[in-house]
C-alpha positions in Angstrom: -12.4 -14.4 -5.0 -14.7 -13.9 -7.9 -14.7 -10.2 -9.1 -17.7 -10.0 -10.7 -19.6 -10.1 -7.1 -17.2 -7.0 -5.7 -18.3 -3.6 -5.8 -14.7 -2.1 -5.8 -10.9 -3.6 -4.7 -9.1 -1.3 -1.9 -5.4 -1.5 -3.1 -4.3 -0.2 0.8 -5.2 -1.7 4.0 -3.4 -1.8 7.4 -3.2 -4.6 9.9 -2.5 -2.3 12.7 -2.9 -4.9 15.3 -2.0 -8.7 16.0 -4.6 -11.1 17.6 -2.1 -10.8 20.8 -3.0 -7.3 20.9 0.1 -6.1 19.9 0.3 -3.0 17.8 2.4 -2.2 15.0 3.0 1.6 16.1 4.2 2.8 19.1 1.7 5.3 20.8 3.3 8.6 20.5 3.2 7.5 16.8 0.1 6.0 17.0 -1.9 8.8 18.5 -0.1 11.6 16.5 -1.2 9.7 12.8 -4.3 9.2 14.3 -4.6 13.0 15.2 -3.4 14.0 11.7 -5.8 11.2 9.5 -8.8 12.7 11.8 -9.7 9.2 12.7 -12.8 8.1 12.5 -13.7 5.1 14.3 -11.8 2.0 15.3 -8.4 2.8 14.3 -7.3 -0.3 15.9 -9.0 -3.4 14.1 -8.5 -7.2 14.4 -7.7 -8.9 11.1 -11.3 -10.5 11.2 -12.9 -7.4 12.1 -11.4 -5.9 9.2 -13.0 -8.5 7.0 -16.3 -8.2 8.3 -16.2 -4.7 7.3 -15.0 -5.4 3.8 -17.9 -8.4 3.6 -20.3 -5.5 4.5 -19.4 -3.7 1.2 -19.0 -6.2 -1.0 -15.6 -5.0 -1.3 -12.2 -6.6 -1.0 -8.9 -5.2 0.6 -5.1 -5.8 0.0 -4.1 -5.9 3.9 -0.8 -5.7 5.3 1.5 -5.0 7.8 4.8 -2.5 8.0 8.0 -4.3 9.0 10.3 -1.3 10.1 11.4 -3.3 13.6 15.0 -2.0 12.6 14.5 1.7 12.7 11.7 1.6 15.3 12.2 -1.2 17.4 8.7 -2.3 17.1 7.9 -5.6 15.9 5.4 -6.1 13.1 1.9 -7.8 13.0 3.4 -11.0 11.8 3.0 -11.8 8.0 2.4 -15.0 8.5 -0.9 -13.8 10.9 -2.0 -11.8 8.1 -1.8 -14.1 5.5 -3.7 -16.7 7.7 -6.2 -14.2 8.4 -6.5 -14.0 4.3 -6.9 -17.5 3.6 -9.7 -17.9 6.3 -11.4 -14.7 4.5 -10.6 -15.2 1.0 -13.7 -14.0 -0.4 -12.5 -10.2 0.6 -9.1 -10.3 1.8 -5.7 -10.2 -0.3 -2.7 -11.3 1.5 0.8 -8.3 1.5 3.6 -9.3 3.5 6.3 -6.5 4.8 9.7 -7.4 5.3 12.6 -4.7 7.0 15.0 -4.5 4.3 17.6 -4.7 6.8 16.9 -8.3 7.5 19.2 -8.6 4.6 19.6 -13.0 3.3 16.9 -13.7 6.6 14.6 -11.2 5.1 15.2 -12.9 1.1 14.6 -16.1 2.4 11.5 -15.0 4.8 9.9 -13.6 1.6 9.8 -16.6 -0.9 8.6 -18.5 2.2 6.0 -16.1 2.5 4.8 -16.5 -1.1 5.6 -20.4 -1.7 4.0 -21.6 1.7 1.3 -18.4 2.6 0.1 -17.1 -1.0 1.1 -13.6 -0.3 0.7 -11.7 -3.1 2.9 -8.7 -2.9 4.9 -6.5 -0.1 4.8 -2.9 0.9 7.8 -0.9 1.6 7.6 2.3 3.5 10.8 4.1 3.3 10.5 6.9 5.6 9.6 4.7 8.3 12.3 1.8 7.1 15.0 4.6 6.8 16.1 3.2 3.3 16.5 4.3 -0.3 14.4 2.1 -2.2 17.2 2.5 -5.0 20.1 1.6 -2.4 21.3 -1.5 -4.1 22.8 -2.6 -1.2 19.6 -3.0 1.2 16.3 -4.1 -0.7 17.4 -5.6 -4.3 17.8 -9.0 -2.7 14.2 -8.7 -2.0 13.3 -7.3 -5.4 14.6 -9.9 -7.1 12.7 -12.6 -5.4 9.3 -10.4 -5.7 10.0 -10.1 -9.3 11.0 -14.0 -9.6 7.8 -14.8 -8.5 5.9 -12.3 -10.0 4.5 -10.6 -6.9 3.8 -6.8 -6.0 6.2 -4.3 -4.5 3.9 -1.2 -2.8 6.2 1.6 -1.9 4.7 4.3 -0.1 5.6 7.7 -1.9 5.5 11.4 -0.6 5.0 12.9 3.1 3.6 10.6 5.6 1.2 10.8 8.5 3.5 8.7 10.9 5.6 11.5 12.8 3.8 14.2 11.7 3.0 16.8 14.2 6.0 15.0 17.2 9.3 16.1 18.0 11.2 16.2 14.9 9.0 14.1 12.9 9.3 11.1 15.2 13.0 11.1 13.3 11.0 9.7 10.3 12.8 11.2 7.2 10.7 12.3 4.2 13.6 12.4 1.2 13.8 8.2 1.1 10.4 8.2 0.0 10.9 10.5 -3.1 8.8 8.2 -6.1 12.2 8.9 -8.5 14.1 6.8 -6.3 11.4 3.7 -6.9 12.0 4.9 -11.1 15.8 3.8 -10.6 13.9 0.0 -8.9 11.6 0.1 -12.2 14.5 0.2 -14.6 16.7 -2.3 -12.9 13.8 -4.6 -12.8 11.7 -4.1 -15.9 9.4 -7.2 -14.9 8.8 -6.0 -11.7 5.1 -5.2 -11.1 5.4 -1.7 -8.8 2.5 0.2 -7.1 3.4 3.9 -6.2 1.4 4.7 -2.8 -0.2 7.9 -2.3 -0.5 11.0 -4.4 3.1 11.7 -3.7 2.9 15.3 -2.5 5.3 16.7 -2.6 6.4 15.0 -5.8 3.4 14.5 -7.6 4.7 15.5 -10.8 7.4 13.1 -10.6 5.3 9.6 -9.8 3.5 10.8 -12.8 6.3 10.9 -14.6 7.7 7.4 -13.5 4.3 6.6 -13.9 4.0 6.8 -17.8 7.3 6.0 -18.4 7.7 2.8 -16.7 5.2 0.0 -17.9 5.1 -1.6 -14.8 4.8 1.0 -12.6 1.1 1.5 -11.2 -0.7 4.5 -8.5 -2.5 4.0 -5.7 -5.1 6.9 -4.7 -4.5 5.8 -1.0 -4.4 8.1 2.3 -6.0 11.4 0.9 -9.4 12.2 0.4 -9.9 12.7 -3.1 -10.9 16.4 -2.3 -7.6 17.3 -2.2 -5.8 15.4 -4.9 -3.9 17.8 -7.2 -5.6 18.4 -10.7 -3.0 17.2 -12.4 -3.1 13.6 -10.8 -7.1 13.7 -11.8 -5.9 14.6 -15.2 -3.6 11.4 -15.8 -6.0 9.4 -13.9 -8.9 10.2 -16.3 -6.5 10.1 -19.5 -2.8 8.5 -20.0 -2.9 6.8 -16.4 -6.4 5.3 -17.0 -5.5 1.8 -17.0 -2.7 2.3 -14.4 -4.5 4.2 -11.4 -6.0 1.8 -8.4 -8.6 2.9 -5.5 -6.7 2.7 -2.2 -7.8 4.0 1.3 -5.6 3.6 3.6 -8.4 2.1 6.1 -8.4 2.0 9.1 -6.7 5.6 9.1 -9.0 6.5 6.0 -12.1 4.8 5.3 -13.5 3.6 2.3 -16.6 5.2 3.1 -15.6 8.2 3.1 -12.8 7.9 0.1 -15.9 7.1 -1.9 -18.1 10.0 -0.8 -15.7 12.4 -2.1 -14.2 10.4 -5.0 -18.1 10.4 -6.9 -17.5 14.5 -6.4 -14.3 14.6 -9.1 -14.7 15.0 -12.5 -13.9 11.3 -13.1 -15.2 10.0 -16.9 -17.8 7.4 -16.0 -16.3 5.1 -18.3 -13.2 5.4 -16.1 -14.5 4.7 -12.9 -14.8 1.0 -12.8 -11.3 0.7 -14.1 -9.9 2.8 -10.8 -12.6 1.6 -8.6 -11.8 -2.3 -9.7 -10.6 -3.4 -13.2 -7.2 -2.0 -12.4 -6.7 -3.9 -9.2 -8.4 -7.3 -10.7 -5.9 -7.9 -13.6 -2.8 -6.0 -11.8 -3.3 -8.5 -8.5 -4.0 -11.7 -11.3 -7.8 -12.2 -10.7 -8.5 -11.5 -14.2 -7.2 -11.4 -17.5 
């Protein structure tokens, strides 16, 4: 993957469904997200669909799936699909794996597989839907360890979520595991540890900006809101002390790049800023530059 010929890198893709057909959500869940996101489009994908897209832009996209089969009972889109998917596409596609943190040794050994035999480059962690405390040193250090070990990417998605919203008690999906000062505790018991906050993290904004510029390995992703609605005070650190820390994400197919962009050339972003969110960021975080 050469940079140079990208436009922008989106930090936050979903594989939503596997080339069986089988989706990652169930369809109360499924239809309620797509309800809140006000989906436009093909929410459901394929994996080479998805990288068409991408090719169309001259864009390329983390993609992954969400492990939570523990708390949902829903299997994931395999990693390994995705990552095969990735290396047949690797002029726009950037391989994430998800594992339940619940799979406990399994779920260790499943991820240094994943990285030494599929080239996966990171793994996203959704605590709300996993049901864990990212902090819990019980559940998801084991994975930590081998992520930092091998100097891969650990995505935790911060603040409220889509999934749930608007069923029946939330779907049961808790909000208070994915609380970014919980993922500060991660960053100081791994201080090599390359971390990407997901989200602005309403309703803890101020906090994942916090964790933000305190820990050097913490990053943000601008994933899952139109930037209409980000709070000034994220714009603030993204144009100033977060400048060099803050990635463009979308959250596709939920949120589209498209329309990410449309709005995002509407903030009062410095232009010499832009390219750094929109690219530079993601290039050297994710190892495909300096």
């Amino acid at each position: 993957m050469d940079p140079n010929e990208l436009v922008a890198i989106d930090v936050h893709t979903h594989a939503e469904v596997s080339s069986k057909g089988h989706a990652s959500l169930e369809d109360d869940l499924h239809e309620a997200s797509s309800a809140y996101f006000k989906v436009e489009g093909k929410r459901k994908p394929t994996l080479e669909e998805t990288a068409a897209y991408y090719r169309e832009r001259k864009m390329a996209a983390v993609i992954f799936t969400v492990d939570a089969e523990s708390a949902t009972g829903t299997a994931p889109v395999p990693n390994e699909e995705v990552a095969e998917a990735a290396a047949a596409n690797p002029d726009v596609l950037i391989p994430f794996a998800s594992i339940d943190p619940f799979r406990g040794k399994a779920g260790v050994k499943q991820a240094r597989r994943l990285v030494e035999e599929y080239g996966v480059k990171g793994f996203k962690f959704h605590p709300s839907i996993q049901g864990f405390f990212p902090n819990d040193r019980s559940v998801a250090y084991g994975l930590y360890e081998v992520i930092e070990e091998t100097g891969t990417i650990a995505l935790f998605h911060t603040g409220q979520t889509g999934i749930g919203a608007g069923v029946p008690g939330g779907g049961g999906i808790r909000l208070k595991y994915s609380n970014p000062l919980h993922v500060d505790d991660v960053a100081a018991d791994f201080p090599h540890l390359k971390i990407i906050l997901a989200h602005p993290s309403f309703p803890w904004q101020d906090e994942a900006l916090a964790v933000a510029t305190h820990k050097p390995g913490v990053h943000i992703d601008l994933s899952g809101w139109s930037p209409k609605y980000f709070p000034p005070q994220l714009v603030q650190y993204a144009n100033t002390l977060l400048k060099d820390k803050v990635l463009f994400g979308s959250d596709y197919p939920v949120l589209t790049p498209d329309r990410w962009l449309a709005d995002f050339d509407k903030l009062t972003i410095k232009d010499e800023v832009k390219p750094k969110i929109l690219k530079e960021n993601a290039a050297r975080l994710l190892g495909l530059t300096p």
